[in-house]
C-alpha beads as a LAMMPS data file, in Angstrom:
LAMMPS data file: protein, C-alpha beads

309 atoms
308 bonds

1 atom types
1 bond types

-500.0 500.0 xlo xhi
-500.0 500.0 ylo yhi
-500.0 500.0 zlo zhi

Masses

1 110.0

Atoms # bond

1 1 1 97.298 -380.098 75.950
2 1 1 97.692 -376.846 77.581
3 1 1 97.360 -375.246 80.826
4 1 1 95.859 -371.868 81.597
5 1 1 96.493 -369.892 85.082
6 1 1 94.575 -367.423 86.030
7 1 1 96.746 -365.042 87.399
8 1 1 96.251 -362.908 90.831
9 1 1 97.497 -359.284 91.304
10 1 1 96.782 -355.350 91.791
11 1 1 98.111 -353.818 88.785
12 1 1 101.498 -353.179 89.547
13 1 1 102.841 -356.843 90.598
14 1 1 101.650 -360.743 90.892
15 1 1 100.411 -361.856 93.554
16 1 1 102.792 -364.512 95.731
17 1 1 100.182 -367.344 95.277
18 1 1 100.305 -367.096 91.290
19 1 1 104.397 -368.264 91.158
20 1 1 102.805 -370.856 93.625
21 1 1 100.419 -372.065 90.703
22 1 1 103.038 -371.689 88.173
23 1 1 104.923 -374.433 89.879
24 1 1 101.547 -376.292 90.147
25 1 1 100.829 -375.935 86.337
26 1 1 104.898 -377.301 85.616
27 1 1 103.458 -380.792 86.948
28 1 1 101.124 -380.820 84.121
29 1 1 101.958 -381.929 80.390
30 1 1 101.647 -379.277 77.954
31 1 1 102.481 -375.648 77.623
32 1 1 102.052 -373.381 80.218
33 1 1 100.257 -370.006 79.785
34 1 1 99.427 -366.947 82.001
35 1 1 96.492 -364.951 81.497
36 1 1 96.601 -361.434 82.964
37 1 1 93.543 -359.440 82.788
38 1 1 93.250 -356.092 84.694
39 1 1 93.695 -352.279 83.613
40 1 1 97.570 -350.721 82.988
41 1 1 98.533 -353.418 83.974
42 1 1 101.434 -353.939 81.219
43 1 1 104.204 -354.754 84.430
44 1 1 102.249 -357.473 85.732
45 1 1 102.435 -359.209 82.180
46 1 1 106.115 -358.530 81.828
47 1 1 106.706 -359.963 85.630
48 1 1 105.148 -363.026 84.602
49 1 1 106.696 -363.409 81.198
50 1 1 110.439 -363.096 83.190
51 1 1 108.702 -365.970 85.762
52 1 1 110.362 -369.827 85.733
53 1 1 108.321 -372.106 83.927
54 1 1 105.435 -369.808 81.786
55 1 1 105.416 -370.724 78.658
56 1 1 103.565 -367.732 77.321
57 1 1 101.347 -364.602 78.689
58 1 1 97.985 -363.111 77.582
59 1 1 97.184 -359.562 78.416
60 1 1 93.551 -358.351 78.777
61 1 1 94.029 -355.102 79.564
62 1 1 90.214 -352.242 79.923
63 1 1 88.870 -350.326 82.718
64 1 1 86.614 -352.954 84.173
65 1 1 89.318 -355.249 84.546
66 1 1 91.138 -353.209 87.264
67 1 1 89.610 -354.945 90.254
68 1 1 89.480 -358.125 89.005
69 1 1 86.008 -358.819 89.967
70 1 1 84.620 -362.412 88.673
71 1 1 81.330 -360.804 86.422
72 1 1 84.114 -359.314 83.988
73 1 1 86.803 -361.821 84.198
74 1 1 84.504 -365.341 83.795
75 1 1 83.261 -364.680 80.235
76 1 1 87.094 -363.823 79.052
77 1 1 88.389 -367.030 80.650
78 1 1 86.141 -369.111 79.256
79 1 1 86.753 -367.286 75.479
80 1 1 90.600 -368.166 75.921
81 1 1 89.319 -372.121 76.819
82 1 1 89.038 -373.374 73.897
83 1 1 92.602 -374.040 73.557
84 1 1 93.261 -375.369 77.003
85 1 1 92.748 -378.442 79.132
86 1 1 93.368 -377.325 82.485
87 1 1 92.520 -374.163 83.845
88 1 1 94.283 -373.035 86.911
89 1 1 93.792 -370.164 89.644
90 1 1 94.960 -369.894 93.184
91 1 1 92.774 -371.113 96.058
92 1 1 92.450 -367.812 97.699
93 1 1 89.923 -365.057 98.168
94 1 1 90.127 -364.104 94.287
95 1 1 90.424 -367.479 92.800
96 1 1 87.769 -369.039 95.218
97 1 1 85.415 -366.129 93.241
98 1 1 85.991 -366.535 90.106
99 1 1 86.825 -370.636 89.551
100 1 1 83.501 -371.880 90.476
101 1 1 82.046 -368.980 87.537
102 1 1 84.271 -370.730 85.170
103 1 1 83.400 -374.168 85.944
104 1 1 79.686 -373.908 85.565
105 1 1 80.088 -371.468 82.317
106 1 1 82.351 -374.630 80.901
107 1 1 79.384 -376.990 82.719
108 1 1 82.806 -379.123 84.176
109 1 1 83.142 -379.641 88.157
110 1 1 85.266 -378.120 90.055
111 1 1 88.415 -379.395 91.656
112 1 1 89.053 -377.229 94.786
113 1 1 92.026 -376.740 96.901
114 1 1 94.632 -379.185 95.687
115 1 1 97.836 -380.341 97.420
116 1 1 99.082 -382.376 94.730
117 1 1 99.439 -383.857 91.432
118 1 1 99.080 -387.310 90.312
119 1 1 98.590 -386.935 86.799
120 1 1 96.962 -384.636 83.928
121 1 1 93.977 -386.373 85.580
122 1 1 94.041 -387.157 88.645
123 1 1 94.544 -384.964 92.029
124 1 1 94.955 -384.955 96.080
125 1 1 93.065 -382.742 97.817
126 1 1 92.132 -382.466 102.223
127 1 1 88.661 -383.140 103.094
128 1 1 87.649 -383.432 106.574
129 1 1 89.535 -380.365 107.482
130 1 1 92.201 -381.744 106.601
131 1 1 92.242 -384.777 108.633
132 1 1 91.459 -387.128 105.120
133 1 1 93.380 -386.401 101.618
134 1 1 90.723 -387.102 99.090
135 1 1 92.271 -388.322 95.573
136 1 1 89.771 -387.059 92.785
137 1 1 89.956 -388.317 89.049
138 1 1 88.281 -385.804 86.374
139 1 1 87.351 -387.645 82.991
140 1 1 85.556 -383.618 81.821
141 1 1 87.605 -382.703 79.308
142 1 1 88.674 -379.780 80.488
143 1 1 89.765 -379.191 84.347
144 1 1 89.172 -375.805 86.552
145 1 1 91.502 -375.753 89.696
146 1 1 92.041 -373.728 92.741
147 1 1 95.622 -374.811 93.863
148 1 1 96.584 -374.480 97.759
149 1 1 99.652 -372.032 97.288
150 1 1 101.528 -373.524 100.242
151 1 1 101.258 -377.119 99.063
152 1 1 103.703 -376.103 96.214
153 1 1 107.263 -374.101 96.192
154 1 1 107.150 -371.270 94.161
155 1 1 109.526 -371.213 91.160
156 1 1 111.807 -368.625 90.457
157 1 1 110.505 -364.610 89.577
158 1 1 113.072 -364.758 87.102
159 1 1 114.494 -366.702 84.042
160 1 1 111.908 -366.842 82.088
161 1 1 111.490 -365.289 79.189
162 1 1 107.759 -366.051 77.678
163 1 1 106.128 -363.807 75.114
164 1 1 103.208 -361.790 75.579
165 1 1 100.219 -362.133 73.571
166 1 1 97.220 -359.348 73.563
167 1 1 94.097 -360.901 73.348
168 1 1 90.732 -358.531 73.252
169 1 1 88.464 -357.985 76.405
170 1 1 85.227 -358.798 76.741
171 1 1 82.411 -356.667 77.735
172 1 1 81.978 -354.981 80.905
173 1 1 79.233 -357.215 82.875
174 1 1 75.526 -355.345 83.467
175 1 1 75.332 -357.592 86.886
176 1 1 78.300 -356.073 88.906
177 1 1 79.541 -352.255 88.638
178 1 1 82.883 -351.753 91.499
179 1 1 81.512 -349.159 94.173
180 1 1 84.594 -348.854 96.401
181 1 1 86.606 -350.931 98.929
182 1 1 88.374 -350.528 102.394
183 1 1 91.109 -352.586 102.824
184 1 1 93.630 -352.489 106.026
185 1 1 97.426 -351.454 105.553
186 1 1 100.043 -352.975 107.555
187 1 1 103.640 -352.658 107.484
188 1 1 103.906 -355.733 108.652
189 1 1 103.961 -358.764 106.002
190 1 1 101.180 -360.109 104.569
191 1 1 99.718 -363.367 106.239
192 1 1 99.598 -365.751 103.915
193 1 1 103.315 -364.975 102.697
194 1 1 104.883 -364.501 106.113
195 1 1 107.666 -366.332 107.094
196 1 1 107.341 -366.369 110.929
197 1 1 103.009 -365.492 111.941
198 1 1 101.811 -364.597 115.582
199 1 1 98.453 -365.940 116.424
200 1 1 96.616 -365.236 119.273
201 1 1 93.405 -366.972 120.627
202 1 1 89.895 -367.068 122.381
203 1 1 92.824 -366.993 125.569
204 1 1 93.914 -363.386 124.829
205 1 1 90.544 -362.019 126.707
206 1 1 90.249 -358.933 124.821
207 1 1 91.581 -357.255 121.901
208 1 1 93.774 -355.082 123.514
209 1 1 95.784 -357.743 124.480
210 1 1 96.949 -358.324 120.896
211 1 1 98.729 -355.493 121.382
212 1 1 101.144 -357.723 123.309
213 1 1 101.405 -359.771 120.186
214 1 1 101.759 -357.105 118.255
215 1 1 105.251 -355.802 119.887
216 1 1 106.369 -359.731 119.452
217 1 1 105.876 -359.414 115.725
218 1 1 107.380 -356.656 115.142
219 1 1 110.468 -357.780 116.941
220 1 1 110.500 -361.016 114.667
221 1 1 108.998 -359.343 111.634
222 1 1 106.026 -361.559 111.493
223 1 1 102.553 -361.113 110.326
224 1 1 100.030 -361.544 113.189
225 1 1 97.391 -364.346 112.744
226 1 1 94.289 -365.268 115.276
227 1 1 91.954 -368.476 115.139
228 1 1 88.158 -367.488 114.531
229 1 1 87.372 -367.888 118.361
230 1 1 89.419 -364.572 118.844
231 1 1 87.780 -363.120 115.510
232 1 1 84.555 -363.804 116.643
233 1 1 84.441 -362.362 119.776
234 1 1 85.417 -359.032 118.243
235 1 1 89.254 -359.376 119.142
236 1 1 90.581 -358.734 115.887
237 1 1 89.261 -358.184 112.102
238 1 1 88.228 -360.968 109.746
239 1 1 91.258 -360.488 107.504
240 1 1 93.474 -361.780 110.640
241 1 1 92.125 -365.167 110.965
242 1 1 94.248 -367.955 109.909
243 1 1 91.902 -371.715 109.539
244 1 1 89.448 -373.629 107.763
245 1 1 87.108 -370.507 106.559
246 1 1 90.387 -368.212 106.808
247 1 1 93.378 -368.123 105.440
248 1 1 95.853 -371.321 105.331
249 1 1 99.252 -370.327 105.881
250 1 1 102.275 -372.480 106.075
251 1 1 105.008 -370.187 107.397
252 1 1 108.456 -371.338 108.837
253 1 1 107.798 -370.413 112.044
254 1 1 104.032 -370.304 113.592
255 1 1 103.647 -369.183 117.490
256 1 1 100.304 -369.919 118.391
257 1 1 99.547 -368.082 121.667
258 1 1 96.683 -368.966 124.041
259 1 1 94.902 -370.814 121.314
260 1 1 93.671 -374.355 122.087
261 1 1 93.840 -376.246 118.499
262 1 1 90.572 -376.599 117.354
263 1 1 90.376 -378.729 114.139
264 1 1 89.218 -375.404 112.000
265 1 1 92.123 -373.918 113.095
266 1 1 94.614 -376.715 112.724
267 1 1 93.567 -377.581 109.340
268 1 1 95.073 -373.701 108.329
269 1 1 98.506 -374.031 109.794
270 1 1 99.817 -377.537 110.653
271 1 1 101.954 -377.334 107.689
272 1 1 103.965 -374.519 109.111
273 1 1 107.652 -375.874 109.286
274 1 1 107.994 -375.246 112.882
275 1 1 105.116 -374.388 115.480
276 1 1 105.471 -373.402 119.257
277 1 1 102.216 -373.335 121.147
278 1 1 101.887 -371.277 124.574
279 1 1 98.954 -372.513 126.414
280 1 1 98.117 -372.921 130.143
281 1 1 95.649 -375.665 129.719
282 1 1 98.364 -378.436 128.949
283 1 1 95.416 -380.888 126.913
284 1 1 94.943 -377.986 124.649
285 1 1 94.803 -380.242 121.344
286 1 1 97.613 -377.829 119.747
287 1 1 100.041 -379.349 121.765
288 1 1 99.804 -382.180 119.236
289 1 1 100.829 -380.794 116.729
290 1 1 103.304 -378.617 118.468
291 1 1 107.163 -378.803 117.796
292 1 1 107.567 -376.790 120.928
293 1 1 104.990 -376.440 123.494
294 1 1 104.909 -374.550 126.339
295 1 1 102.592 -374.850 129.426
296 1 1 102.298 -370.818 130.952
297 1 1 100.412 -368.147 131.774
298 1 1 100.784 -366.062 128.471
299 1 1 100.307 -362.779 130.268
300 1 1 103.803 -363.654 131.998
301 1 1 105.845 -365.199 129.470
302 1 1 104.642 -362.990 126.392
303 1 1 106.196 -359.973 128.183
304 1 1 109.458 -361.763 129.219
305 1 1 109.701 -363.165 125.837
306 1 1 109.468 -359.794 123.895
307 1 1 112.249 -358.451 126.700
308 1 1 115.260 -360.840 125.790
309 1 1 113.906 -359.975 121.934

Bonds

1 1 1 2
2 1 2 3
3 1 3 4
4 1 4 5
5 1 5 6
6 1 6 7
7 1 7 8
8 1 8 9
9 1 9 10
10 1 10 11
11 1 11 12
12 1 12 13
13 1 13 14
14 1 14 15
15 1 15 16
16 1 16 17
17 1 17 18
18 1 18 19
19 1 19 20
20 1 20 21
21 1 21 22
22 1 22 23
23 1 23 24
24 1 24 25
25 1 25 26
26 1 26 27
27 1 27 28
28 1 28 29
29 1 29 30
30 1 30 31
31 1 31 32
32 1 32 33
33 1 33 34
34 1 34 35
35 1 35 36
36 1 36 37
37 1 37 38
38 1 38 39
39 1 39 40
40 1 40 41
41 1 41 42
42 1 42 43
43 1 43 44
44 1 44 45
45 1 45 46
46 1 46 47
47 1 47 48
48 1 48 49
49 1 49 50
50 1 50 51
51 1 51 52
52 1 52 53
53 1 53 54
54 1 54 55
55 1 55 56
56 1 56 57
57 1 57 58
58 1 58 59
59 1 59 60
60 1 60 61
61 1 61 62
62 1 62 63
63 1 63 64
64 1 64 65
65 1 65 66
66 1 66 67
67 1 67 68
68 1 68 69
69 1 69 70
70 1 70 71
71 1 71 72
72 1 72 73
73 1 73 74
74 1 74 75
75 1 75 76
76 1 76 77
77 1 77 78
78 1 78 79
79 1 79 80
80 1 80 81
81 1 81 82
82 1 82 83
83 1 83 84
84 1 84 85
85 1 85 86
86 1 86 87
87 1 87 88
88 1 88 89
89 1 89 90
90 1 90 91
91 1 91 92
92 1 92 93
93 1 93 94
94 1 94 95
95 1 95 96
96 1 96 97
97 1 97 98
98 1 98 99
99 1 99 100
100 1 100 101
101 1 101 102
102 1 102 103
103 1 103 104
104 1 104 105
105 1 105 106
106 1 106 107
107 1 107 108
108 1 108 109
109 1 109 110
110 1 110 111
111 1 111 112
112 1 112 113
113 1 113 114
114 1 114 115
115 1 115 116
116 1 116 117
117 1 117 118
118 1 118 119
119 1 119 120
120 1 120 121
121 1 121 122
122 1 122 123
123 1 123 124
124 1 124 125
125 1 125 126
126 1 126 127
127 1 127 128
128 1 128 129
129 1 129 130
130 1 130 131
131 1 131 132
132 1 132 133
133 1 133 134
134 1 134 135
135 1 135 136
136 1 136 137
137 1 137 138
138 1 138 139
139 1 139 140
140 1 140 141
141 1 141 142
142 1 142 143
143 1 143 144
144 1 144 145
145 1 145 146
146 1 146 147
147 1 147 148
148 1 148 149
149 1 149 150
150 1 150 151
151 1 151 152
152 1 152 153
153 1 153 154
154 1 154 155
155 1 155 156
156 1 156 157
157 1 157 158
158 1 158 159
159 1 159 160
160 1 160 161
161 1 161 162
162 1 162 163
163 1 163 164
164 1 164 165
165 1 165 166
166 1 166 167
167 1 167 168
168 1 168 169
169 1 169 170
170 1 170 171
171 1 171 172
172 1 172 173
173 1 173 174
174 1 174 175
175 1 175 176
176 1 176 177
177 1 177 178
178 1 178 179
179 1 179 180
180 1 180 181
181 1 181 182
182 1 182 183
183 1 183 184
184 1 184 185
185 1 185 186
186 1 186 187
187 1 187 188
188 1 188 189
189 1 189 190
190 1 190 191
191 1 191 192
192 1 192 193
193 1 193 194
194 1 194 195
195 1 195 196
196 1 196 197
197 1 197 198
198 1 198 199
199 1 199 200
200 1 200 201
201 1 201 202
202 1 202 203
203 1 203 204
204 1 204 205
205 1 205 206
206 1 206 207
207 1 207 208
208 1 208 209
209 1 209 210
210 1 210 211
211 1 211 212
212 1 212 213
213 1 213 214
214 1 214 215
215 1 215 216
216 1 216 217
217 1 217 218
218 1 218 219
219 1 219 220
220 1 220 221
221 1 221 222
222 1 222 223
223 1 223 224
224 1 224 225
225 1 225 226
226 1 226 227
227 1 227 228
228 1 228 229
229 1 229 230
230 1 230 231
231 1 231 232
232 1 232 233
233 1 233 234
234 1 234 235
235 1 235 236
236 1 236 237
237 1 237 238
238 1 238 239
239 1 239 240
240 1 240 241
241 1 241 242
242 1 242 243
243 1 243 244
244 1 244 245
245 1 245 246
246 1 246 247
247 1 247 248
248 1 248 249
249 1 249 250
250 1 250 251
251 1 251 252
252 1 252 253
253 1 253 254
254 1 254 255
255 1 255 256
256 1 256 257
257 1 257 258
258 1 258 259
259 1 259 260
260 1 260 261
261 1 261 262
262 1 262 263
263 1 263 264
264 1 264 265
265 1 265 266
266 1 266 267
267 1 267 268
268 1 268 269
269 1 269 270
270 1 270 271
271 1 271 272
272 1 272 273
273 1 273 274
274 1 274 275
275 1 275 276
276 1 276 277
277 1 277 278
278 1 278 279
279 1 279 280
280 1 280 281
281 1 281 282
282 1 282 283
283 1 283 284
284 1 284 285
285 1 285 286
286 1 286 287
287 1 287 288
288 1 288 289
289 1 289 290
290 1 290 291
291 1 291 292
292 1 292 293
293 1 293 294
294 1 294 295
295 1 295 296
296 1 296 297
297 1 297 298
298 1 298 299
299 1 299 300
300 1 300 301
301 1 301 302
302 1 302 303
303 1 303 304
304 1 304 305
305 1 305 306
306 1 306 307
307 1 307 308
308 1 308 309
């Protein structure tokens, strides 16, 4: 018994989520193996070879790995199966893409999103938006899972000292050819992986208002988050919303700032260690899950807050 992750990164360096995994895979029997595929991408495989806990590394390295995209990368997973009984990948944006390809190539289901593990077997995942925790028993004989990064503490970067295998690629995919991306660049740290995260709300009015969270972040040197009310009206992009159908984040510190605590919204952040809600509306449902709530016109205290910074 063996377990095979599926690792996340750009080339140069792993991905936070994929120590997150590691520490995931640790719970399981067997030996624990890291497959990076993507192009010059020898650092990534050394990175994770020096990672706590992996066993082993496999290295896939040709041109149409280098954006990781799931056409190339499903067909060289599923070659490296045999030998495995759990396959692992992150439950983000990449592993969301490429697990369920896996699954239905290896005709198993698929066991999304998982908080915790019971046994080789047996798994707790949230349903309901997180307001249920589902316990799911496989009996396929081999098990592809997306693992909620901040449901498990990373291991250490270093320590490790794994070999690292090169295995062949597989051919390029006649479905999918990469045309070009656009991706925004912030000096401020990513969401997901943030320590202290910002969020503003539907209550912000407009998105030049963020700019008021904006100057708070920076002062704290936070990521800044915002709950799909304030991402569909246009305040802010896609890549800022933090929820259900965005990204779940459990940071130390989450400010949530004239957001009212919808359920989506909840069910991406009410793990953060400690959360402070600033609402005028005092039955806004985030007060419940508040550590430190605060019933005020955000216009006023935002400002005065970012003063005494």
């Amino acid at each position: 018994m063996a377990t095979l992750i599926i690792a996340e990164h750009n080339n140069s360096e792993l991905q936070p989520a994929t120590f997150n995994t590691i520490a995931a895979a640790k719970q399981l029997a067997g030996e624990t193996v890291v497959l990076v595929a993507g192009h010059d991408c020898k650092s990534v495989a050394d990175e994770a070879a020096k990672a706590e806990g992996v066993d082993k590394v496999l290295l896939a390295d040709a041109e149409h790995y280098a954006h990781l995209m799931a056409e190339d990368l499903d067909k060289l997973v599923v070659e490296q199966a045999e030998s495995f009984s759990h396959i692992l990948a992150p439950a983000t944006t990449f592993g969301k893409n490429i697990a369920p390809r896996v699954a239905a190539l290896l005709d198993v289901q698929q066991i999304s999103d998982i908080i915790s593990v019971e046994s080789d077997d047996t798994f707790k995942r949230p349903v309901y938006a997180g307001n249920a925790i589902a316990t799911v028993k496989s009996n396929d004989s081999k098990k592809v899972i997306t693992v909620r990064a901040t449901a498990f503490d990373a291991l250490s970067h270093e320590g490790g000292s794994a070999s690292v295998e090169t295995v062949d690629a597989t051919q390029h995919s006649a479905l999918v050819d990469y045309v070009g991306e656009e991706l925004t660049e912030s000096e401020r740290p990513e969401l997901t992986s943030a320590k202290v995260i910002v969020s503003g709300g539907r209550g912000m009015g407009s998105g030049e208002n963020f700019a008021m969270l904006e100057q708070l972040a920076d002062k704290l040197g936070a990521a800044v988050g915002a709950s799909r009310a304030a991402v569909d009206a246009g305040f802010v992009p896609n890549d800022y919303q933090v929820g259900q159908t965005g990204k779940i984040v459990a940071p130390e510190l989450y400010i949530a700032i004239g957001i009212s605590g919808a359920i989506q919204h909840l069910a991406g952040m009410k793990d953060s260690k400690v959360i402070v809600a600033i609402n005028k509306d005092e039955e806004a449902p985030i007060f419940q899950v508040a550590d430190y709530g605060l019933v005020a016109d955000l216009f006023k205290v935002v400002p005065e807050l970012i003063e005494s910074l």
